[in-house]
N, C-alpha and C positions, 0 to 999 in steps of 0.2 A: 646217079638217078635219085629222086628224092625218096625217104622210103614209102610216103604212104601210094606216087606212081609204081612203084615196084611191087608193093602187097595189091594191089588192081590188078596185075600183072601178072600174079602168081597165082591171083585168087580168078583169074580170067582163064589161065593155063590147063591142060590135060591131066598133070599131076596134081593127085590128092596132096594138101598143103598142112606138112606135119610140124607144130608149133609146140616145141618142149616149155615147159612153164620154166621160167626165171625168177632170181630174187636179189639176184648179188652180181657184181663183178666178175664174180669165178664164174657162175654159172651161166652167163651171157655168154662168156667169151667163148667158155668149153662148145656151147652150143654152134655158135659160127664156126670153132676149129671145127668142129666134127661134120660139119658141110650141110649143118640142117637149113634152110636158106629164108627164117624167121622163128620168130621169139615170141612168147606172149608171160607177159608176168604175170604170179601167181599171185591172186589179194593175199590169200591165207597164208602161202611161204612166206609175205612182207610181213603181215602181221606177225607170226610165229617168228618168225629171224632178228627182225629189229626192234618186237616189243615185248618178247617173251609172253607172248598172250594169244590165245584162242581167236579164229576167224568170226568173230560176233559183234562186228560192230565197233570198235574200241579206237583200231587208225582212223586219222584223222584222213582229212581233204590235203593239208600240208603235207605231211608226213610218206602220202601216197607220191605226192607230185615229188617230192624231194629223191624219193630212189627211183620213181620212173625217169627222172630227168639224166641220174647219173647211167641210170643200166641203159638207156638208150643213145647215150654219147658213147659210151664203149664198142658199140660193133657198128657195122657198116650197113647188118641185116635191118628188116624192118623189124620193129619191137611191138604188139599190140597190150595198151594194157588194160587193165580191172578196176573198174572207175564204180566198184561198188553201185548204189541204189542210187547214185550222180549228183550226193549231199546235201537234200533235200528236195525241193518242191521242185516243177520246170522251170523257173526264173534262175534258181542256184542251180540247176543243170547245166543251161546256157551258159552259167559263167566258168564253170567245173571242164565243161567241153573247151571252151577257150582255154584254161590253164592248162590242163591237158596238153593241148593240140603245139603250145611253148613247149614243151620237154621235151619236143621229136620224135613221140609218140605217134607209129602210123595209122592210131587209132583207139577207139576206146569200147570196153561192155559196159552196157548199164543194164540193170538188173531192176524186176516189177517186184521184188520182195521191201516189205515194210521198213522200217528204220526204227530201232538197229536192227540189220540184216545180220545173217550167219552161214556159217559154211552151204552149200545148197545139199549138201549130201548129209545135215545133221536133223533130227526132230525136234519139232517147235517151231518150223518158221512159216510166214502167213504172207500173203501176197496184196500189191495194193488194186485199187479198183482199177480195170484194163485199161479205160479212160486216161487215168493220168499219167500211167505209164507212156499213154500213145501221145498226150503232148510232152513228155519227155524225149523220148524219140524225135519230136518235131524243135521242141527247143534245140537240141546240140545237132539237128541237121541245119538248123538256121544259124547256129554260134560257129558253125567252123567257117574259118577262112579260104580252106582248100579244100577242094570241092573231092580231092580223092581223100581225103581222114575218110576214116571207117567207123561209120558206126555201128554195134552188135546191138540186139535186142536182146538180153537174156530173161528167159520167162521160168521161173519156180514152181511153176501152179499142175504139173502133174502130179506131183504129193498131195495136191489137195484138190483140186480138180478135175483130176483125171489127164488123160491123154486128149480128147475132147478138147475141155475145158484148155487145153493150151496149146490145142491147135486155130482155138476160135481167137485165142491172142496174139499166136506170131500170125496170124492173116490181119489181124489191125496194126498189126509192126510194122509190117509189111508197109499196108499201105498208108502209115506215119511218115516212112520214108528211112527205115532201118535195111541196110548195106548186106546185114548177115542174120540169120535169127540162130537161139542157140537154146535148149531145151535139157535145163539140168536135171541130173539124176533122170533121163531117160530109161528105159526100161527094155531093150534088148532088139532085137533088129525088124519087127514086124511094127516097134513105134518109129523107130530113126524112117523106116520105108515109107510109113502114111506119115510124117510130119516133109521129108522129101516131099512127096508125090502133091501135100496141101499148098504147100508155097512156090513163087516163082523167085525169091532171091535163093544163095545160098544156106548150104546148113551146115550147120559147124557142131560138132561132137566132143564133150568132157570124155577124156577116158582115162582121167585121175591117175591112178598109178603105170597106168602102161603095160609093165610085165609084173602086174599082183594083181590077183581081182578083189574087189570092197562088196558091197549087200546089195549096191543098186544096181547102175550100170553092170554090163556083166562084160568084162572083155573078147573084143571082137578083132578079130585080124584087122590091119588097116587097110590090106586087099580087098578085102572083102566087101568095108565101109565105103570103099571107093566103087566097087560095082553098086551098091546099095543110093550111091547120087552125093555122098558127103564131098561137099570138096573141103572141108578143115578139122580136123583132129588136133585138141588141146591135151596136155600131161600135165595138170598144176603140179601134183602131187609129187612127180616121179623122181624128180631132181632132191626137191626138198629128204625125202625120205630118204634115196640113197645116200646123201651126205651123213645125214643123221646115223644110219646103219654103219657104214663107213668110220665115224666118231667115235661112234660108241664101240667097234671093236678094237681101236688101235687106243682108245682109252684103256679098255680093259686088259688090254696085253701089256701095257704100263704098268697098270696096277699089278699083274703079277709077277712082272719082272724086280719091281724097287724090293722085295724080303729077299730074295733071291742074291743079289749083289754080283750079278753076273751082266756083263756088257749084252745087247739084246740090239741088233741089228735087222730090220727085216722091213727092207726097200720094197717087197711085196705089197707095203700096205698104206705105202706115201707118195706121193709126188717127189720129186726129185727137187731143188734149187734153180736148177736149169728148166726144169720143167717149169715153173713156177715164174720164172723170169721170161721164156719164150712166151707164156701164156698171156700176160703184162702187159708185153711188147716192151721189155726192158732195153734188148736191142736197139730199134727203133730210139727210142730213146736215147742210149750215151751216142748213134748218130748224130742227130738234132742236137747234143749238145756239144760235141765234137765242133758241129758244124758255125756256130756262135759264140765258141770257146777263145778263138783262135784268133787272139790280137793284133797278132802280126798283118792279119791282114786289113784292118783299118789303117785310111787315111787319114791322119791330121791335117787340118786344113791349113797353111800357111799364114802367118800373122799377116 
């Protein structure tokens, strides 16, 4: 099935739709092992992973396309990705939404905050006039080819607006003709209820770290969000950080192991080889090569 008929499908279905944020290979794959049945990449873990740079702007429109393309070849699930403020004006949206929609991307957010944009959970950022946002939304519902690609509305403007103020923009999202709308750094579950309750598409919920709570959103069961009308729950954060946490101790048990000069063995804190190769699909692999290896079975055709 193609992904962006299957995220319809999921996003149509009774189960709330839990979407671990990605960034890499590993963390695509780990996500379909572990039976989550969609992906959404995270801007900020691409920029933080591959440019060593803060979520402010700095990735480019390439640079995005380039690892959404690869992370979305690797699983089978559907992958939604972060198409940023959609790289300018509506005109370079439409064409943003087409590049996009080549990667196998079963879809995209585009975001009403200014250019250059920034994390939605930092201070300092400013949003643009509703208007153009709304023919954005309308340019990449006109730019896709496939009528199921998804497009997000992401609206910034309760930092600065209020709750109001950004419920009066996902209702012109809405009717732009935006798939999902989605309300960063929301504010706890009596706004997720009245931003539900305003819209008739779906609402889709940042919940950043997952299992850590940050200043804004305040963590909320996902049971719960699911009684409350969400049908999608994003993690940008949760991946990224646990690797980082992860790194950073098996770094440190290094460092105190080399004065020492004592062998330091502790598989508690690594992947395995094997582990690392099923994960791959290395298997799969010396198959396929097995299977084309194997001379003997070509026929030479007769002079």
């Amino acid at each position: 099935m193609k992904p962006t008929k299957r995220i319809r499908e999921l996003l149509a279905g009774d189960d709330i739709l839990v979407s671990p944020g990605v960034y890499d290979g590993y963390s695509v794959r780990l996500v379909e092992k572990m039976g989550f049945k969609t992906a959404c990449t995270t801007g900020a873990g691409l920029a933080n992973s591959r440019m060593g740079m803060e979520d402010v702007g700095i990735m480019g429109l390439t640079d995005n396309l380039d690892a959404c393309r690869m992370i979305a070849d690797s699983v089978s699930i559907p992958v939604m990705a972060d198409a940023d403020t959609g790289y300018g004006n509506p005109a370079t949206v439409w064409h943003a939404t087409r590049r996009f929609e080549d990667t196998g991307v079963a879809g995209i957010n585009i975001e009403d905050q200014v250019s250059p944009k920034r994390c939605g959970h930092m201070a300092g950022k400013d949003v643009i006039d509703m208007r153009e946002m709304a023919r954005k939304i309308e340019a990449a519902c006109d730019a896709r080819r496939d009528d199921d690609f998804v497009i997000l509305a992401r609206t910034d403007a309760i930092a600065l607006e209020g709750l109001e103020g950004a419920i009066k923009r996902a209702k012109l999202y809405e009717k732009a003709g935006a798939d999902l709308i989605f309300a960063d750094a929301i504010k706890g579950e009596d706004q997720i209820k009245a931003l539900v309750d305003a819209v008739d598409i779906p609402v889709s919920v940042n919940m950043g770290f997952g299992l850590r709570s940050r200043p804004t959103t305040p963590l909320i069961p996902i049971a719960r969000m699911k009684e409350l009308g969400v049908r999608r729950v994003t993690l940008p954060r949760m991946l990224p950080a646990a690797a980082l946490k992860a790194m950073e101790t098996v770094l440190a048990t290094l460092k105190e192991a080399i004065p020492t000069g004592e062998v330091v063995d502790r598989p508690d804190l690594m992947a395995s080889i094997d582990d690392i190769w099923g994960l791959m699909g290395f298997n799969e692999f010396r198959d396929l090569e097995a299977r084309f290896n194997d001379l003997d079975g070509v026929e030479i055709p007769a002079d």
